[in-house]
FIDRENKE-971484 format. One record per residue (C-alpha): x, y, z; residue number from 1; residue in one letter. Coordinates in Angstrom, 2 decimals, padded with zeros to 5 digits. Layout:
<nodes>
+---------+---------+---------+-----+--------+
|       u |       v |       w | num | residu |
+---------+---------+---------+-----+--------+
|       X |       Y |       Z | NUM |      A |
...
+---------+---------+---------+-----+--------+
</nodes>
This chain:
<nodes>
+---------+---------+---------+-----+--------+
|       u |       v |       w | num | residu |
+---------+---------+---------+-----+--------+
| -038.57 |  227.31 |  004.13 |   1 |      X |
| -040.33 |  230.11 |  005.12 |   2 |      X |
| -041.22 |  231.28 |  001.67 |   3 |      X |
| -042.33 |  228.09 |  000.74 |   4 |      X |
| -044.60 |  228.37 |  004.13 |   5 |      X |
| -045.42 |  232.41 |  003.57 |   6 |      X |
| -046.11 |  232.46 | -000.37 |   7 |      X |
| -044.99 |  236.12 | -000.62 |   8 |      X |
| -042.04 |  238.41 |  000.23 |   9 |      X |
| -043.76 |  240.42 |  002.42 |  10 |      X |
| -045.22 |  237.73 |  004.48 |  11 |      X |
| -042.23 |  236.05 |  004.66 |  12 |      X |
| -040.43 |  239.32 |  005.95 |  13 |      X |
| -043.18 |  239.41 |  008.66 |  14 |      X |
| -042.53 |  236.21 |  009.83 |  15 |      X |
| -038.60 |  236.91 |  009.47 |  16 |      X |
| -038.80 |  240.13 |  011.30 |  17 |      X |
| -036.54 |  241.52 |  008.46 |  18 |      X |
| -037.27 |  243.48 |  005.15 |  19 |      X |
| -038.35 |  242.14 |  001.68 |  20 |      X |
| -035.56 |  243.43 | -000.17 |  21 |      X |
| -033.63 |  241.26 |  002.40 |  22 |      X |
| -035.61 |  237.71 |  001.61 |  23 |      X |
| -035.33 |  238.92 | -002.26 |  24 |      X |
| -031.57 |  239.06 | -002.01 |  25 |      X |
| -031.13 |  235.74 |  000.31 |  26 |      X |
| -033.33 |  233.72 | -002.81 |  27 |      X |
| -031.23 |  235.30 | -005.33 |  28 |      X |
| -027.87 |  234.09 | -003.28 |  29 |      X |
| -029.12 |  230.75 | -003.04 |  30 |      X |
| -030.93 |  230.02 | -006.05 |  31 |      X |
| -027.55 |  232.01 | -007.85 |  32 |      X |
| -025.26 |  229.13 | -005.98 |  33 |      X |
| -027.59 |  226.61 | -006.57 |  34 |      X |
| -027.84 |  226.96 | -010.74 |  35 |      X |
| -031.40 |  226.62 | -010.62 |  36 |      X |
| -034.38 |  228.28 | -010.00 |  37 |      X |
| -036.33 |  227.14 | -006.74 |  38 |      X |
| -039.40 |  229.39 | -006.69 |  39 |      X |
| -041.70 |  230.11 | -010.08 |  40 |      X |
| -042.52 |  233.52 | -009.36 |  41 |      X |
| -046.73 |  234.60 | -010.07 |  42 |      X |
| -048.95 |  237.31 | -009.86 |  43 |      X |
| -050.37 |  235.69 | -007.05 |  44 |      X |
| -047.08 |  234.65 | -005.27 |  45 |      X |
| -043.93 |  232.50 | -005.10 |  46 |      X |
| -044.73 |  229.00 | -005.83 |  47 |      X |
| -042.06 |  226.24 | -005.57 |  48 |      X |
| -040.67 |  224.43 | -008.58 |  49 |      X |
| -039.76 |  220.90 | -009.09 |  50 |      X |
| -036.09 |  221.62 | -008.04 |  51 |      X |
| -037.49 |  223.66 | -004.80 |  52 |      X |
| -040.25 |  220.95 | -003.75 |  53 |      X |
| -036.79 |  218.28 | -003.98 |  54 |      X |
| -034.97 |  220.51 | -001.35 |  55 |      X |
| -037.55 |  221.20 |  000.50 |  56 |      X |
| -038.00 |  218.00 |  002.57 |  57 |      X |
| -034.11 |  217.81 |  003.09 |  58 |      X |
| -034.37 |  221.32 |  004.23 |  59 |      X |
| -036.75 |  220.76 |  006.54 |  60 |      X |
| -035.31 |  218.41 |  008.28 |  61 |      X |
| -032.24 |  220.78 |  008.57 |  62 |      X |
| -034.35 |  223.07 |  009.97 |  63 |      X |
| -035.97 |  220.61 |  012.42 |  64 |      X |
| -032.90 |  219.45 |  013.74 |  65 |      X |
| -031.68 |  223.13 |  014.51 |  66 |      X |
| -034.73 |  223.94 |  016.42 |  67 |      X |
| -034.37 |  220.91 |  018.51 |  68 |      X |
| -030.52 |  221.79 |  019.46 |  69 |      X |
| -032.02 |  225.27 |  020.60 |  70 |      X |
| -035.07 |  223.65 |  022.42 |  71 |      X |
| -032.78 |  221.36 |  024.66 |  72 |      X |
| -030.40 |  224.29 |  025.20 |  73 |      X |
| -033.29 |  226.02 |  026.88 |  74 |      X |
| -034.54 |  223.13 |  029.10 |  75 |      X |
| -033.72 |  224.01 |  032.91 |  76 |      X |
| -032.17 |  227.68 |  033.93 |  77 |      X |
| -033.36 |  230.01 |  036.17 |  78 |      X |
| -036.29 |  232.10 |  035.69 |  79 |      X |
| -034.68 |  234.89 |  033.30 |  80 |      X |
| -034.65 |  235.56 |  029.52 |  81 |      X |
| -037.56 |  236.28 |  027.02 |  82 |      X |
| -040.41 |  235.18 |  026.49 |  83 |      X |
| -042.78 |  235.94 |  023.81 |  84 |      X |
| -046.50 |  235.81 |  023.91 |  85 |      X |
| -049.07 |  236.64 |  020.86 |  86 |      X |
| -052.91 |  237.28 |  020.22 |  87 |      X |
| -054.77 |  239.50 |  018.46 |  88 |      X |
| -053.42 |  243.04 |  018.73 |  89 |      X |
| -057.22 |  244.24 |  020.68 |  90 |      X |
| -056.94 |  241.93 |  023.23 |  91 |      X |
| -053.38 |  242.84 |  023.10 |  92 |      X |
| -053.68 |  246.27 |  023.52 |  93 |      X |
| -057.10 |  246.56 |  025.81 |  94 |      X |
| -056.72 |  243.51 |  028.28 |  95 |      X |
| -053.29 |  241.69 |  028.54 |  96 |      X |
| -051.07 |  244.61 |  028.47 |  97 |      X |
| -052.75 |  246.30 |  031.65 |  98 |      X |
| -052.50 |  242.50 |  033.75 |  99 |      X |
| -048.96 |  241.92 |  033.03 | 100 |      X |
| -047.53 |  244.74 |  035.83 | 101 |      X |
| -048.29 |  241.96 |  038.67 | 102 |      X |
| -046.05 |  239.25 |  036.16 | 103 |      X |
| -043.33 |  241.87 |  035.90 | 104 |      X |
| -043.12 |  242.16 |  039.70 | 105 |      X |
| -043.40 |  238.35 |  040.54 | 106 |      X |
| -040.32 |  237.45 |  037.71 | 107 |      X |
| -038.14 |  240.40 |  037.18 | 108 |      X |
| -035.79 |  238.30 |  035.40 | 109 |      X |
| -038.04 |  237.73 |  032.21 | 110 |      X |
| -038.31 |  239.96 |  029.94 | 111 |      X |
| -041.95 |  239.42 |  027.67 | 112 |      X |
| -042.16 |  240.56 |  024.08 | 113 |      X |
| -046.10 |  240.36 |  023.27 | 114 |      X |
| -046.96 |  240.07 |  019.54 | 115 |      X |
| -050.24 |  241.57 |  018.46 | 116 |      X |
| -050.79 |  239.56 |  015.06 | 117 |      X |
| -054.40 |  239.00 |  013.66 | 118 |      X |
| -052.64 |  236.00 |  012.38 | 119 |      X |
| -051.60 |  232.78 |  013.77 | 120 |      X |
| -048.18 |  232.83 |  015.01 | 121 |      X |
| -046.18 |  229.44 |  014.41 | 122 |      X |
| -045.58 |  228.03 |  017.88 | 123 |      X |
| -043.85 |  224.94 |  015.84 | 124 |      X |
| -041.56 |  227.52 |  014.15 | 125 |      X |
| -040.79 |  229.44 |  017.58 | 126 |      X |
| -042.56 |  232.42 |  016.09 | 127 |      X |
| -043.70 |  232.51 |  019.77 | 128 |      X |
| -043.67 |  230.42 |  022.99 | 129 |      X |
| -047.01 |  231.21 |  024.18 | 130 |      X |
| -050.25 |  232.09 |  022.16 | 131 |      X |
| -053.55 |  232.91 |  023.03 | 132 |      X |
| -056.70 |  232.11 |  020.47 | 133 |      X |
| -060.00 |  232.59 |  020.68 | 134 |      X |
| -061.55 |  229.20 |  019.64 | 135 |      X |
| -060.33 |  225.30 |  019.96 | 136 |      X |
| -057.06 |  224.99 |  018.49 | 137 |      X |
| -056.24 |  222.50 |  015.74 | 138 |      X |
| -052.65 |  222.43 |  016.24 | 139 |      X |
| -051.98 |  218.87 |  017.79 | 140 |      X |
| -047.74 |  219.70 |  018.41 | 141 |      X |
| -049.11 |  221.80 |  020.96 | 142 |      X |
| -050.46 |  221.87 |  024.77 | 143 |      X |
| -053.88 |  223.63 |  024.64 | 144 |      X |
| -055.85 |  224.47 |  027.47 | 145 |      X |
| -059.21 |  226.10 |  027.77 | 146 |      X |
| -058.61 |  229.40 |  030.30 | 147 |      X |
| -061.79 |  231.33 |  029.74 | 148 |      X |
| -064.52 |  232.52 |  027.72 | 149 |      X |
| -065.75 |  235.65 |  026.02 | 150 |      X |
| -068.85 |  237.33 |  026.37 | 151 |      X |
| -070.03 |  239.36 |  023.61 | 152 |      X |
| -072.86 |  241.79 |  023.54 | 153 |      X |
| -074.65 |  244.50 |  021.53 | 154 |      X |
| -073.98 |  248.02 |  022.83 | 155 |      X |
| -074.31 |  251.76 |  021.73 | 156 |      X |
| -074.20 |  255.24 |  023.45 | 157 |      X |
| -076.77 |  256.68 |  025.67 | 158 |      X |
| -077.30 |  259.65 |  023.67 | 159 |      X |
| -077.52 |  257.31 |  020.19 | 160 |      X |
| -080.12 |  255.19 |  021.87 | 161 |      X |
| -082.45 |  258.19 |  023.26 | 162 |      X |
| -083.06 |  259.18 |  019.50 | 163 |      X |
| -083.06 |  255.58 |  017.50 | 164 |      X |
| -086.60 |  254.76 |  018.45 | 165 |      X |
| -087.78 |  252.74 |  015.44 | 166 |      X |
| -085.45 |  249.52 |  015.35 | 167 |      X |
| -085.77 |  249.65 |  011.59 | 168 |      X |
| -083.65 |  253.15 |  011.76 | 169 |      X |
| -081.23 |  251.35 |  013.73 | 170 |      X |
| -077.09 |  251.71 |  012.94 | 171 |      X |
| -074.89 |  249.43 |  012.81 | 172 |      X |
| -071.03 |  249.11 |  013.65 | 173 |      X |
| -069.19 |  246.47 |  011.62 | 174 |      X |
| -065.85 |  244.71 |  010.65 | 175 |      X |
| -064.48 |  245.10 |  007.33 | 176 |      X |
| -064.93 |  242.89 |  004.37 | 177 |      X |
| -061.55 |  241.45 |  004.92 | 178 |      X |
| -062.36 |  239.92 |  008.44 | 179 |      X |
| -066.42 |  239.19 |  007.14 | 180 |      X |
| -066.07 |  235.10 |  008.56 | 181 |      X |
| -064.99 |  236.15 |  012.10 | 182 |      X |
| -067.99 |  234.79 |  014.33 | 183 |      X |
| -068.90 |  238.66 |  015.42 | 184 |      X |
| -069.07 |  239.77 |  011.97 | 185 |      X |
| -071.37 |  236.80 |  010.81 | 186 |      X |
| -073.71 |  237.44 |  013.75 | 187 |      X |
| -073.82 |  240.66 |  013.41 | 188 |      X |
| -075.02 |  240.13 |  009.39 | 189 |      X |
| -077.76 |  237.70 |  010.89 | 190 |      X |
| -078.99 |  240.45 |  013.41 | 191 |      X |
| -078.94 |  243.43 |  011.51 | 192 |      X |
| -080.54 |  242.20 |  008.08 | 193 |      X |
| -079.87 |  244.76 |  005.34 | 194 |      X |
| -079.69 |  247.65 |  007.66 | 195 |      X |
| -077.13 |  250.80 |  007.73 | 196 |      X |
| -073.87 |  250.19 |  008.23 | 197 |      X |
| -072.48 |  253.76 |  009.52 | 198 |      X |
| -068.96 |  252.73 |  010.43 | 199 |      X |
| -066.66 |  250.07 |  009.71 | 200 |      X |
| -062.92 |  248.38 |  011.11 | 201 |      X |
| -060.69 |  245.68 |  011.65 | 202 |      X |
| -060.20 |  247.08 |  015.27 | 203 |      X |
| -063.18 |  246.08 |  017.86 | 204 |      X |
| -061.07 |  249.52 |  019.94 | 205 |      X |
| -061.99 |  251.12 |  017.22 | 206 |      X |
| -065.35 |  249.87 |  017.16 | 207 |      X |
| -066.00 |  250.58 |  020.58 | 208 |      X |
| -065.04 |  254.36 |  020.44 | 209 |      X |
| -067.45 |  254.87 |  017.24 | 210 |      X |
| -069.74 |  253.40 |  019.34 | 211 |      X |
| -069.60 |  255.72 |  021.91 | 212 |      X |
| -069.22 |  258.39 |  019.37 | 213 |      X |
| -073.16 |  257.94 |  018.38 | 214 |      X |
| -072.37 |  256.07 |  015.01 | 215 |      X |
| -074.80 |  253.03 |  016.05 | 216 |      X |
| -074.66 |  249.50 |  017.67 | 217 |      X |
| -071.61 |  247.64 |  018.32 | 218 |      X |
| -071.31 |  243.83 |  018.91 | 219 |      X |
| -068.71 |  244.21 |  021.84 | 220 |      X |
| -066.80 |  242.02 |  024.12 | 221 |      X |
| -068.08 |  242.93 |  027.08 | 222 |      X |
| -064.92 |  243.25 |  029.29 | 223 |      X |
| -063.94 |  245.89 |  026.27 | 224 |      X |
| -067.49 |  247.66 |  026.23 | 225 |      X |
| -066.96 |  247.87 |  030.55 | 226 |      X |
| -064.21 |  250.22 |  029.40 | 227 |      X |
| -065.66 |  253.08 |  028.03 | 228 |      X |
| -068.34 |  255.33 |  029.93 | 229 |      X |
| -071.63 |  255.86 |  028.50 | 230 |      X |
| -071.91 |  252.67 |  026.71 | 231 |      X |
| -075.10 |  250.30 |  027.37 | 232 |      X |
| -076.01 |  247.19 |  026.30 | 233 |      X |
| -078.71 |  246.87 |  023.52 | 234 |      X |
| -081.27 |  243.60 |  023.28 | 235 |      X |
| -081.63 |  243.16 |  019.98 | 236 |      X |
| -083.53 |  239.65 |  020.44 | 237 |      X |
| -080.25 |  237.68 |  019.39 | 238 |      X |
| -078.65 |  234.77 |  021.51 | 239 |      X |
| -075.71 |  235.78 |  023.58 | 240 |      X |
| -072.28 |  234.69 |  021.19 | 241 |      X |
| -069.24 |  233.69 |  023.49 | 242 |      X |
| -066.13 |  232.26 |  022.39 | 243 |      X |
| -063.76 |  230.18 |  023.99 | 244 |      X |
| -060.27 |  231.30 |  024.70 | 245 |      X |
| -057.32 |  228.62 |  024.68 | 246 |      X |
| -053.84 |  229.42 |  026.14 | 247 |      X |
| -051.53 |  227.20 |  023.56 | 248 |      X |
| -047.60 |  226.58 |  024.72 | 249 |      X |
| -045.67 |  223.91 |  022.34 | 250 |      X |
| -044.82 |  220.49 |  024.64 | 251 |      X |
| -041.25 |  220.90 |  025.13 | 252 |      X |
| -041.22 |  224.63 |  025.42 | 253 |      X |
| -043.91 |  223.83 |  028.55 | 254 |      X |
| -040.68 |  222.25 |  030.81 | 255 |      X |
| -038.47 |  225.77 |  030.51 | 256 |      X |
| -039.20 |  227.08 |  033.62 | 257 |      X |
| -039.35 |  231.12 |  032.41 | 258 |      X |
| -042.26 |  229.59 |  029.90 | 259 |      X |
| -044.02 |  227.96 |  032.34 | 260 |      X |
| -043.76 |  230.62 |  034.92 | 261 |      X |
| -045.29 |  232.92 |  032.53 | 262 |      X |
| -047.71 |  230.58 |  031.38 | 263 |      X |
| -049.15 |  230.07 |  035.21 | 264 |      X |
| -049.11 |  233.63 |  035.93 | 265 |      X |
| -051.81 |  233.97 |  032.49 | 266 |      X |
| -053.86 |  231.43 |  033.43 | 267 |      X |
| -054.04 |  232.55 |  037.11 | 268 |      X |
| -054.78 |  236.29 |  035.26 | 269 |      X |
| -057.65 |  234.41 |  033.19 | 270 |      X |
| -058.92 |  232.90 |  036.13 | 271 |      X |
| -059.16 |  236.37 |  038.26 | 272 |      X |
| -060.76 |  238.16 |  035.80 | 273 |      X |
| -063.03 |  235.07 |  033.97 | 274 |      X |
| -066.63 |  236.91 |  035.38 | 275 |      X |
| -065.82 |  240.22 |  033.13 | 276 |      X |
| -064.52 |  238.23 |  030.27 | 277 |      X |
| -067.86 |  236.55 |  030.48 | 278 |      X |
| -069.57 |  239.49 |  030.79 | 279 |      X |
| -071.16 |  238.29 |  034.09 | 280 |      X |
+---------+---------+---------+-----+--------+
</nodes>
């Protein structure tokens, strides 16, 4: 199933948690007691054969009906046990991590694993319980709800702005090719036609410690840019970007009481701190 879902070994040992030498050796087992080959194996990744997309909808439902036995077991309880929460590892790592102490202290019986993927966790496939995405969500087996919005903003050092006097010498900080559609990296493209890119990364922390560094402008989220001294916003003539940030729990996981608590105690966070998400 989840190689069929994943495409590749190593994705599907991501999603797994386990190595791809592991997934290799499972697909070998089964497709060795099967007689038959289930996956045609190309350059480009595992693709199911004809025998594999006829056990796939059986297996499925296999798989369905295990997940549901585990969902009812974890209806009702007290508030203890894991929970697991992803987003993308910046947000991650420079504004959930340092709200959660007030969680910890409110439920000390729930432990919180928090998953810093740039990808989009499975909430359908209990990859997670509780995700958090920037933009409207298009996953309909899930319970969405709109808890803030992110300001964004063009910023660079102090001392990088005292000696970039002509805009056309301007610098830019950018993302990578490989995350080019994200709605930061298309603005940015729009704003600084053609001009020098001086550093690149996947990592807005990264980008916002280049930034203070001297290597040029930044398109920041503001609560991230308020975190480093020295930094000041640039008006480069654009219109302020924002995106919407949507707290995403799957329906029956939303009546376990240790998923719920946790769940209240982020949007209450999003609410508290909604001004300097907004950059207001």
């Amino acid at each position: 199933m989840s190689l069929a879902r994943e495409g590749s070994l190593s994705a599907t040992a991501r999603a797994l948690k386990v190595n791809h030498a592991t997934v290799a050796r499972r697909l070998a087992h089964l497709e060795g007691r099967l007689g038959k080959p289930l996956f045609e194996r190309r350059p480009d990744g595992y693709v199911l054969t004809a025998e594999g997309e006829a056990l796939l909808g059986p297996a499925a439902a296999m798989d369905e009906a295990a997940l549901a036995v585990l969902r009812r077991a974890d209806v009702g309880g007290a508030l203890q046990g894991l929970v697991r929460i992803t987003t993308t590892p910046g947000f991650a790592d420079s504004f959930l991590m340092p709200q959660l102490g007030r969680l910890q202290r409110r439920h000390a019986g729930i432990d919180l694993e928090v998953i810093g993927e740039s990808r989009n966790l499975s909430l359908a496939r209990r990859e997670t319980d509780i995700a958090i995405r920037l933009g409207r969500p298009k996953d309909g087996e899930s319970r969405a709800r709109r808890v803030a919005v992110m300001g964004f903003r063009f910023y660079a050092a102090r001392s990088y702005l005292k000696t970039a006097i002509d805009p056309a010498d301007h610098r830019f900080i950018a993302f990578d090719e490989e995350n080019a559609a994200v709605p930061q990296a298309v603005m940015l493209r729009q704003v600084r036609a053609g001009r020098r890119v001086a550093f690149q990364s996947n990592s807005q922390i990264a980008q916002a410690i280049a930034a203070t560094q001297g290597f040029g402008i930044a398109l920041l989220p503001c609560y991230l840019a308020a975190q480093y001294k020295g930094l000041e916003r640039v008006d480069l003539g654009e219109t302020p970007l924002s995106r919407e940030i949507w707290l995403l729990i799957r329906r029956d996981l939303a009546r376990v009481p240790r998923v719920r608590a946790v769940a209240d105690d982020l949007v209450d966070i999003f609410k508290r701190e909604g001004r300097a998400l907004a950059g207001l």
